[in-house]
C-alpha positions in Angstrom: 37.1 13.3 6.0 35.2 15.5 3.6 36.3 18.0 1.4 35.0 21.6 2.4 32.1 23.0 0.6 32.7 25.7 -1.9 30.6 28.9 -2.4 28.5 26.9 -4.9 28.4 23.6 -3.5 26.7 25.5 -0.4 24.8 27.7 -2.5 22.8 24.3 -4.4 22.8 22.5 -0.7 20.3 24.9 0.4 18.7 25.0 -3.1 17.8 21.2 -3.2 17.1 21.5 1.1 12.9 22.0 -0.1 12.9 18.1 -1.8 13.1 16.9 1.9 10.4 18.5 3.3 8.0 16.5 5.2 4.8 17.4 3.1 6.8 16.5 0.1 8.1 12.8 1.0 6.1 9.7 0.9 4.0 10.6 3.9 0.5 8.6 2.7 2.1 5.2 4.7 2.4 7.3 8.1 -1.1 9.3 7.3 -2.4 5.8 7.1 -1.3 3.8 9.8 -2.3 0.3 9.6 -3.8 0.1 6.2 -1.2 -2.3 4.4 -2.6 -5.0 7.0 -6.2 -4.3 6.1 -5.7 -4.3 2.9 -3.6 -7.7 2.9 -6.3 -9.5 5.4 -9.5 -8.3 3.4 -7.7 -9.6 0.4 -7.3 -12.6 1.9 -10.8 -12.8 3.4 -12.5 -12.0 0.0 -10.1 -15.1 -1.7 -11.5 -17.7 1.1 -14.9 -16.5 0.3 -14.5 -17.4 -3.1 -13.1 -20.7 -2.8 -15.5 -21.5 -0.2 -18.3 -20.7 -2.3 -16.6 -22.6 -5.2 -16.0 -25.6 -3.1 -19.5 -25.8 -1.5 -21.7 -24.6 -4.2 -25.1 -25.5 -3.9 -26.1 -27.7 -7.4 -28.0 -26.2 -9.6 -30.1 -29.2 -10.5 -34.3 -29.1 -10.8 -36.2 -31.0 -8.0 -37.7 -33.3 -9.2 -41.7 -33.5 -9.4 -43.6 -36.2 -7.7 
């Protein structure tokens, strides 16, 4: 299966053990649950807002005086 670990091979295992702590991996997407999905649908929100207010603009012409 695996070769057995030499003194120095065991010696840099527990060495490089600290880069997998929890407070050191990517933790912001589990400390914000749900916020990809707000993001995404606020996005998509503001976009129809846009086009709807491109589609029914109101004109910009003068009234006319009688």
């Amino acid at each position: 299966m695996g070769k057995a670990l030499g003194p120095t091979d065991e010696f840099f295992r527990r060495r490089d053990e600290w880069r997998k702590h929890l407070m050191l991996t990517n933790q912001f997407r589990h400390a914000t649950p749900g916020l990809e999905i707000v993001v995404v649908a606020f996005g998509i929100y503001v976009a129809g807002e846009i086009a709807y207010n491109k589609i029914y603009a109101p004109s910009h012409t003068s009234p006319r005086s009688h």
